[in-house]
C-alpha positions as CSV (number, residue, x, y, z in Angstrom):
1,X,68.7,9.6,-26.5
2,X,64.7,10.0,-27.6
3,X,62.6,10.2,-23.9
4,X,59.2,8.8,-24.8
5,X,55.8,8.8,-22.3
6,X,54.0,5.5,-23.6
7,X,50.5,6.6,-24.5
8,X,47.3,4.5,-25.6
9,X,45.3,5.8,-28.9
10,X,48.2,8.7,-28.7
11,X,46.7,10.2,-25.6
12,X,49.2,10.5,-22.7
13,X,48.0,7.8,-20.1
14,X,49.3,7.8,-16.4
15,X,48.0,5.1,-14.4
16,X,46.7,6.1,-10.5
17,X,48.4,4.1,-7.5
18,X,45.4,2.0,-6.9
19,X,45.0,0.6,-10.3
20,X,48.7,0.2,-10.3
21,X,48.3,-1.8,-6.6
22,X,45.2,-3.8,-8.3
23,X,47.0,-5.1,-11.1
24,X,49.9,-6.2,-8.8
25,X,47.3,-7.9,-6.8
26,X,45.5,-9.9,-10.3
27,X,48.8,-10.7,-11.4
28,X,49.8,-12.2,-7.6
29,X,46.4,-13.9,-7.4
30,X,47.4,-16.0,-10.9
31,X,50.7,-16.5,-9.2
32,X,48.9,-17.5,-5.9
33,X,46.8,-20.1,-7.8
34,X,49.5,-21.1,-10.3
35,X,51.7,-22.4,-6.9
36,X,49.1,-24.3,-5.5
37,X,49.6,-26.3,-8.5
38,X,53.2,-26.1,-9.3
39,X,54.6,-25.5,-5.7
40,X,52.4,-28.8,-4.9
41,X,53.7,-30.8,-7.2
42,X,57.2,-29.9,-6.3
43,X,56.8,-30.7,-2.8
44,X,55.9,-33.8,-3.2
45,X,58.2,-34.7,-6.3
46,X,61.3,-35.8,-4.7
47,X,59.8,-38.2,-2.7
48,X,57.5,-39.6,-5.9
49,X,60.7,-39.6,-8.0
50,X,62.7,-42.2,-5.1
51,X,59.2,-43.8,-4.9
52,X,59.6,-44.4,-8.8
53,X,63.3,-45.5,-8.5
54,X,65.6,-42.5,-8.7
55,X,68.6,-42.4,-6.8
56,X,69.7,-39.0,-5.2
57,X,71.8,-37.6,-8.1
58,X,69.2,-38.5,-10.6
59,X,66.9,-36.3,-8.2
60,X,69.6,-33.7,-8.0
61,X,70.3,-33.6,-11.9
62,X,66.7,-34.0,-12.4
63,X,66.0,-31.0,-10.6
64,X,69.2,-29.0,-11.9
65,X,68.3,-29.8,-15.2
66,X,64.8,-28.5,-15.1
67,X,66.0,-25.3,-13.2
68,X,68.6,-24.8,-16.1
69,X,66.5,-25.4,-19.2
70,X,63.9,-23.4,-17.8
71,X,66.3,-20.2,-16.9
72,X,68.2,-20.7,-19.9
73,X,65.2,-20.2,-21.9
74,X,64.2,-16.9,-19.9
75,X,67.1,-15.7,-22.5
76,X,65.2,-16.4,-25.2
77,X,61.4,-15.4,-23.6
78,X,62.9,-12.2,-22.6
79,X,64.5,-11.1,-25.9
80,X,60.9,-12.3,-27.4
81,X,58.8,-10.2,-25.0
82,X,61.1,-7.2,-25.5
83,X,60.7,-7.2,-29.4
84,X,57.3,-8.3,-29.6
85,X,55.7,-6.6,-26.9
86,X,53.2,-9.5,-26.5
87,X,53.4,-9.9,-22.9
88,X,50.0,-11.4,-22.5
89,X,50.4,-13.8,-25.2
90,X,53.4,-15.5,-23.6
91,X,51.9,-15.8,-20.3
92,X,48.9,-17.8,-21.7
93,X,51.6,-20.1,-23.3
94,X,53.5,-20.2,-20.3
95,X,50.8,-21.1,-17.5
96,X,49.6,-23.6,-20.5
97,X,51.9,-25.7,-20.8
98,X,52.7,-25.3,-16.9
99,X,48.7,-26.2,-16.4
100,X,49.2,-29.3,-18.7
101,X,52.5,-31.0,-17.8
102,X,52.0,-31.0,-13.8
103,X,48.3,-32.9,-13.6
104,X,50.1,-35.7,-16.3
105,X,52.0,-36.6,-13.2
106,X,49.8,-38.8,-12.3
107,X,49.7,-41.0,-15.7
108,X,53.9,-41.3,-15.2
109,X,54.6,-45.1,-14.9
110,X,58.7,-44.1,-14.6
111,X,61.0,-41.6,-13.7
112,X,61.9,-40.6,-16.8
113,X,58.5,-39.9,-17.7
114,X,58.3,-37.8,-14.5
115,X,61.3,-36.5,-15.4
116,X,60.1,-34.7,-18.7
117,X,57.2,-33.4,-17.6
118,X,58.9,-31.8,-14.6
119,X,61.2,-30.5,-16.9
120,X,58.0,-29.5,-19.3
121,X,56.6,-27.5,-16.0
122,X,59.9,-25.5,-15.9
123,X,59.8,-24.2,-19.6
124,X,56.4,-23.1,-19.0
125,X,57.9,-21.1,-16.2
126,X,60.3,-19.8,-18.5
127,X,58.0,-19.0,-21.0
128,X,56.2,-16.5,-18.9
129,X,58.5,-15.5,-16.1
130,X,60.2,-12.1,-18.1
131,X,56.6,-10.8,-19.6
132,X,55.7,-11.2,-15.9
133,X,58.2,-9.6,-14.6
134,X,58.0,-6.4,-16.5
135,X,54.6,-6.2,-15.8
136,X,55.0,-6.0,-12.5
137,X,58.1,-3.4,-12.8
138,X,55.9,-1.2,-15.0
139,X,53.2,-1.1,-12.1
140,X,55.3,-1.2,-9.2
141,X,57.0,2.0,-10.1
142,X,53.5,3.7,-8.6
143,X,53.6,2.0,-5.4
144,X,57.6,1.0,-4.7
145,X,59.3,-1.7,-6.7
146,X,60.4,-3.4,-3.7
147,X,57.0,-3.2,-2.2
148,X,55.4,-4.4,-5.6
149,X,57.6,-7.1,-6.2
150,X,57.3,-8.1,-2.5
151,X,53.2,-7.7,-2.4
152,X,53.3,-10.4,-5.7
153,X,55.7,-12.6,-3.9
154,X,53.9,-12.6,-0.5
155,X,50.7,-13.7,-2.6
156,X,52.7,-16.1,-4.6
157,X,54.0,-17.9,-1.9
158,X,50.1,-18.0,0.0
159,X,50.0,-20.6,-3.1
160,X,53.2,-22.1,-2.5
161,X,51.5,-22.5,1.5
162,X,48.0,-24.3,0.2
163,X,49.6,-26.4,-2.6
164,X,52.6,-28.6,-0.3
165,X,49.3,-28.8,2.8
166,X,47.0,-29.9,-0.1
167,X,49.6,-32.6,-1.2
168,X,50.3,-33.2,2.4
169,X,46.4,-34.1,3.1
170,X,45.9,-35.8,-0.1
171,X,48.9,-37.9,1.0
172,X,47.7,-38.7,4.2
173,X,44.3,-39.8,3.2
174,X,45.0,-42.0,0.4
175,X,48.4,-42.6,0.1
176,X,48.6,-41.5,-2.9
177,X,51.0,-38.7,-5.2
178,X,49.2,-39.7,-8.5
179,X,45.8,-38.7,-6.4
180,X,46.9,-35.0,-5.5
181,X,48.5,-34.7,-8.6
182,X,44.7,-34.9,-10.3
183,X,43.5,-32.4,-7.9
184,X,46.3,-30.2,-8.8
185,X,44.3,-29.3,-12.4
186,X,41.7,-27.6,-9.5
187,X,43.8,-24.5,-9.3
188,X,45.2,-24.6,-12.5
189,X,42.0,-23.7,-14.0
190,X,41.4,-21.1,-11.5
191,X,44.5,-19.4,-12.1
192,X,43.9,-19.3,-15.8
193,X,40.5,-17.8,-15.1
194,X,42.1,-14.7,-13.4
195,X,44.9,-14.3,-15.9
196,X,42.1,-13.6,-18.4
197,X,40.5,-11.4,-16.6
198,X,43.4,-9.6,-15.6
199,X,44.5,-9.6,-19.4
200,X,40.4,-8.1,-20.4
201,X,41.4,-5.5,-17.7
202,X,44.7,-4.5,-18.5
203,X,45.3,-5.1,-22.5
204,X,48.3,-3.1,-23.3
205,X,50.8,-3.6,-20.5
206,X,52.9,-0.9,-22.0
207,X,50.4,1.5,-20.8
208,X,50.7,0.3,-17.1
209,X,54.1,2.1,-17.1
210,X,53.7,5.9,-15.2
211,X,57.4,7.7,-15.5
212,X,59.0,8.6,-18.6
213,X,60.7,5.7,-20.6
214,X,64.7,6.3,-21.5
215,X,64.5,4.6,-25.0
216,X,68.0,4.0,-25.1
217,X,70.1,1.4,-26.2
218,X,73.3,1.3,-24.2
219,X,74.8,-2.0,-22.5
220,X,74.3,-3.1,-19.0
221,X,76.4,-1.7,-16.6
222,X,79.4,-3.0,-14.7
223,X,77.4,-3.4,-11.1
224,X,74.8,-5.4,-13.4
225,X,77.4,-8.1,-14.3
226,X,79.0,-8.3,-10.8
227,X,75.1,-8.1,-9.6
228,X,74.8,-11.9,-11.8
229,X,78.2,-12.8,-10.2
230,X,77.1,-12.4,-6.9
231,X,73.6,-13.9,-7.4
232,X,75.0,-16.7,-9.3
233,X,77.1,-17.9,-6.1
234,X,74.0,-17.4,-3.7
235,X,72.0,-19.9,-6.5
236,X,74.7,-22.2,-6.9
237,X,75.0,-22.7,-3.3
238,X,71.2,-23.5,-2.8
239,X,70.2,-27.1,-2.5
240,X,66.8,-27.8,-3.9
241,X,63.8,-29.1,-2.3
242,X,63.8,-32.3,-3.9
243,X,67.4,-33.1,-2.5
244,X,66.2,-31.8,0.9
245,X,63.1,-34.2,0.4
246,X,64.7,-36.6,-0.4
247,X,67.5,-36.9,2.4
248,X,64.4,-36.5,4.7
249,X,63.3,-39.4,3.3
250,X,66.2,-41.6,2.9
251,X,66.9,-40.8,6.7
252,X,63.8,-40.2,8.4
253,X,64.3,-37.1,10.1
254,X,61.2,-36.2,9.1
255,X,58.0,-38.6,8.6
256,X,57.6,-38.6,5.0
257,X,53.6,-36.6,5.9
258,X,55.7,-34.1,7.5
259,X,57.6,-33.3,4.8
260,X,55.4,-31.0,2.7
261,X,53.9,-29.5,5.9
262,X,58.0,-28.1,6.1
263,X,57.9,-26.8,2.5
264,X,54.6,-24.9,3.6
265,X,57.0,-23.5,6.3
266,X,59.4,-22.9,4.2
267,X,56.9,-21.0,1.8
268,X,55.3,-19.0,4.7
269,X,58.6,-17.5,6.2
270,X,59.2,-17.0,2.0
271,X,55.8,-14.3,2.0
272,X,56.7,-12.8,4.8
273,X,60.5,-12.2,4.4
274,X,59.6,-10.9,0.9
275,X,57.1,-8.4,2.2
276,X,59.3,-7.2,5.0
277,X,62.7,-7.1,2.7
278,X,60.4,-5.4,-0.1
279,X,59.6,-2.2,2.4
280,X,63.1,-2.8,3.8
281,X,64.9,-2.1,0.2
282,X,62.7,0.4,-1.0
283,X,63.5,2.9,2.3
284,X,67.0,1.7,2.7
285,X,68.5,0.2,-0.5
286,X,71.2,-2.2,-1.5
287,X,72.2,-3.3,2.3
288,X,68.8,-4.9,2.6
289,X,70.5,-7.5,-0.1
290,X,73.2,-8.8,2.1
291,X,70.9,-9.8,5.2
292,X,68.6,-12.9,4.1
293,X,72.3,-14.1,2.0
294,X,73.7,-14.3,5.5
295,X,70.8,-16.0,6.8
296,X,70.1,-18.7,4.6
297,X,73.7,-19.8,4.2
298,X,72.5,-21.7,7.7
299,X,69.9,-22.9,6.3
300,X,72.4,-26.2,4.9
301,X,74.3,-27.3,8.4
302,X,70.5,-27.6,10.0
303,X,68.4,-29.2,7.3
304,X,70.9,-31.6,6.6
305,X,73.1,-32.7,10.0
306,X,69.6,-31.4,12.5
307,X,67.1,-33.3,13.6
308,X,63.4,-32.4,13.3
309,X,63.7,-29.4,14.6
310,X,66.6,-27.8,13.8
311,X,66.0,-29.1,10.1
312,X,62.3,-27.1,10.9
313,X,64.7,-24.2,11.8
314,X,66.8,-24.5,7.9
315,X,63.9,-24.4,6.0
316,X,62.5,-21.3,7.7
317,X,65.8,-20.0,7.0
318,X,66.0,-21.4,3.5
319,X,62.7,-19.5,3.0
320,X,63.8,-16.1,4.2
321,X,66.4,-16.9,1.3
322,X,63.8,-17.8,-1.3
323,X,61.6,-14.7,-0.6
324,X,64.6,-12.4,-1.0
325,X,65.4,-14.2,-4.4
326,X,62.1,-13.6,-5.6
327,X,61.4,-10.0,-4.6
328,X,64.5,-7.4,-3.8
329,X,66.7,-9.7,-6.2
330,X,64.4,-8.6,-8.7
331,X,63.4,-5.8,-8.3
332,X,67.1,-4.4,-7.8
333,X,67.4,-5.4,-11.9
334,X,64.7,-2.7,-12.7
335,X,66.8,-0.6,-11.4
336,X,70.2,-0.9,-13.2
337,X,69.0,-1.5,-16.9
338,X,67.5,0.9,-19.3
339,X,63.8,0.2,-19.5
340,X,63.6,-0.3,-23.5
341,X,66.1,-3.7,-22.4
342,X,64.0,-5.0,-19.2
343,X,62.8,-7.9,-20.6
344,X,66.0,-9.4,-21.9
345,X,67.9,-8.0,-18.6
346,X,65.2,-10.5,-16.6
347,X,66.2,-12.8,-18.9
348,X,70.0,-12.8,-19.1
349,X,69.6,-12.3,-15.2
350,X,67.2,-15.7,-14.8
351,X,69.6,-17.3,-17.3
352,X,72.8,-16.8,-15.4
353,X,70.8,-17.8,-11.9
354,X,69.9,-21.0,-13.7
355,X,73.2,-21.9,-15.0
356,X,74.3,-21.5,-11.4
357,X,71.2,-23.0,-9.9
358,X,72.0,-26.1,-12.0
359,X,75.7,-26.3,-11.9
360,X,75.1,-26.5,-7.8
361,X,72.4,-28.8,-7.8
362,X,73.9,-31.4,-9.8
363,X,77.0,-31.1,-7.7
364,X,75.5,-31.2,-4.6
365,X,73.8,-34.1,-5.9
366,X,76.7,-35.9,-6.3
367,X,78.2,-34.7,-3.0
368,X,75.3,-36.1,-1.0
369,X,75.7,-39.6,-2.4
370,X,79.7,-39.1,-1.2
371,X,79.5,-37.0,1.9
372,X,76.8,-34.8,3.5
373,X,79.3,-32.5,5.1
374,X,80.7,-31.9,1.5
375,X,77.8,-30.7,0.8
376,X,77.0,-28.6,3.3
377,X,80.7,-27.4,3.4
378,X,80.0,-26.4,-0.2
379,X,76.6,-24.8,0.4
380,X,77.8,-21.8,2.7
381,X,81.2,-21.4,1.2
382,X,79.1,-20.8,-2.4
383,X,76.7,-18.1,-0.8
384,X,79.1,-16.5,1.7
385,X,80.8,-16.2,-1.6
386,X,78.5,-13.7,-2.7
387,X,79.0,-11.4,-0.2
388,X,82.0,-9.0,-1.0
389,X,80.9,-9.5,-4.8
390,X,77.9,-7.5,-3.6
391,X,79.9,-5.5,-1.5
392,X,81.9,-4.1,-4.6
393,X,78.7,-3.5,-6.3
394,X,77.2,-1.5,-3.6
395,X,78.0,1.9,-5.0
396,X,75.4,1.5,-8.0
397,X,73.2,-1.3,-7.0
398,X,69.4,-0.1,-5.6
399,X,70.7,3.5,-5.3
């Protein structure tokens, strides 16, 4: 095993805390800005997609689809960004094509046009997502991992707040999706603004990393493959937001301005679960993991059999879910891999979740245009599922 401090110009470099806390913050503030455009447009796309003429399994293949193709490709990024080490380069490309695909919304005359580029949005995602990642694992091991993951998360989602009300206004004042999908190129160009600075700032990510690196080459561990078991059930067992959206359309428990104001709940609760859960898991650990899976397995009875309230009620819980998925989830994985194989655990990790992700949207899809309470039946049996998989896991997971 060769034990190697990465250095710059072969002088031993150790970043401080607070540079290790800024770069957390640049890299959440491109996130932040990023999800006003992407988090926008999906708030608004299941309801633009029926609007076009898709029925509710096109929206929940549609949807599935785009989640699959982009995590399958995280694969792929992640191998990339371990071997090539050009982390910056692959974000650029990322938010790019990201950046490009969502403002052309507003040009699609079908929803198969929509379609694609939704699709497109989601393999920018993937393009990005692992180089991202081990960014943020390289400077969160200053300041906490849970606490850095949950600090970009809580910013991300601030994003994922202002893009689903911006929608939500444009939409009241003109009527219009293809209107706030033109304003969405706004932020976009914001965002890419701070990614370059943040890239003039920060040019060799490698050096962001503070401990000493294990350059070793072993295979994951056991707890890491029942880790992607367990994760894969909670995924497969989440409905979407454009299914949501779009059953809050088709039956009107929520008026169709209302319904990107509840994604903006959703996202809220999101930041705030994720900054609470990231303090949580870096103090106590693994049992952190099991709360917000019991909690948003009730997000599905609410959202889909409540009325306005109680559906209000499932997407706060769904949120508590998201922000967990995208914070402790996370940073549990830089935890149980060796640190030369990061990138490509992000990616065989965001691979497996999408494969799940997809597998239960398009089912669910199907079971809404059959039965709702299949669905929701389905829903928490798929995430409760997860819970004694993690249980198993416990004894290596976060410790």
């Amino acid at each position: 095993m060769i034990e190697s401090r990465l250095n710059t110009d072969q002088a031993e470099y150790e970043i401080s805390r607070p540079s290790a806390l800024k770069l957390v913050i640049l890299i959440g503030l491109v996130s932040l800005f990023a999800d006003v455009t992407y988090e926008g447009a999906r708030s608004i796309s299941g309801p633009f997609l029926a609007v076009l003429g898709a029925s509710a399994t096109s929206v929940g293949i549609i949807a599935g689809c785009g989640e699959l193709i982009g995590y399958a490709l995280r694969l792929a990024s992640g191998y990339l960004a371990d071997r090539s080490k050009k982390y910056w380069t692959l974000l650029f490309a990322g938010y790019g094509l990201t950046f490009i695909a969502v403002p052309l919304l507003a040009l699609a005359g079908s929803w198969e046009i929509a379609a694609l580029l939704l699709v497109a949005e989601r393999i920018g995602k993937a393009i990005r997502t692992p180089s991202r990642d081990v960014i943020l694992s390289c400077a969160s091991d200053q300041i906490g991992r849970g606490w850095g993951f949950g600090l970009h998360e809580a910013l991300d989602q601030v994003g994922a707040i202002c893009g689903p009300l911006a929608m939500a206004a444009a939409f009241y004042f003109t009527g219009s999706y293809r209107t706030g999908f033109c304003l969405l190129l706004i932020p976009a160009l914001v965002a890419f603004s701070v990614l370059a600075f943040a890239r003039q700032v920060y040019p060799n990510p490698h050096d962001l990393e503070s401990a000493t690196i294990k350059l070793e080459s072993k295979g994951f561990s056991r707890s890491f493959w029942l880790y992607l078991v367990a994760i894969g059930c909670v995924a497969a067992g989440y409905a979407d937001f454009p299914l949501v959206a779009y059953h809050f359309k088709k039956v009107g428990t929520v008026p169709e301005y209302c319904i990107p104001i509840f994604y903006a709940v959703a996202m809220g609760v999101d930041a705030v679960a994720a900054l609470i859960f990231g303090r949580l898991f870096d103090r106590i650990g693994f049992p952190v993991l099991l709360a917000p899976v019991l909690l948003s397995s009730l997000f599905a009875p609410l959202a889909f059999w409540g009325g306005f309230y109680p559906a209000l009620v499932g997407m706060a819980l769904w949120g508590v879910g998201m922000g967990a998925q995208e914070s402790i989830v996370r940073a549990a994985i830089a935890d149980m891999v060796p640190r030369a194989r990061l990138g490509f655990a992000f990616g065989l990790f965001n691979t497996a979740y999408g494969f799940a992700w997809f597998f239960g949207s398009a089912l669910m899809g199907l079971l809404y245009d059959v039965s709702v309470t299949a669905l929701v039946v389905f829903s928490i049996a798929a995430q409760l599922a997860a819970v004694p998989v993690l249980l198993i896991s416990r004894g290596q997971i976060g410790e």
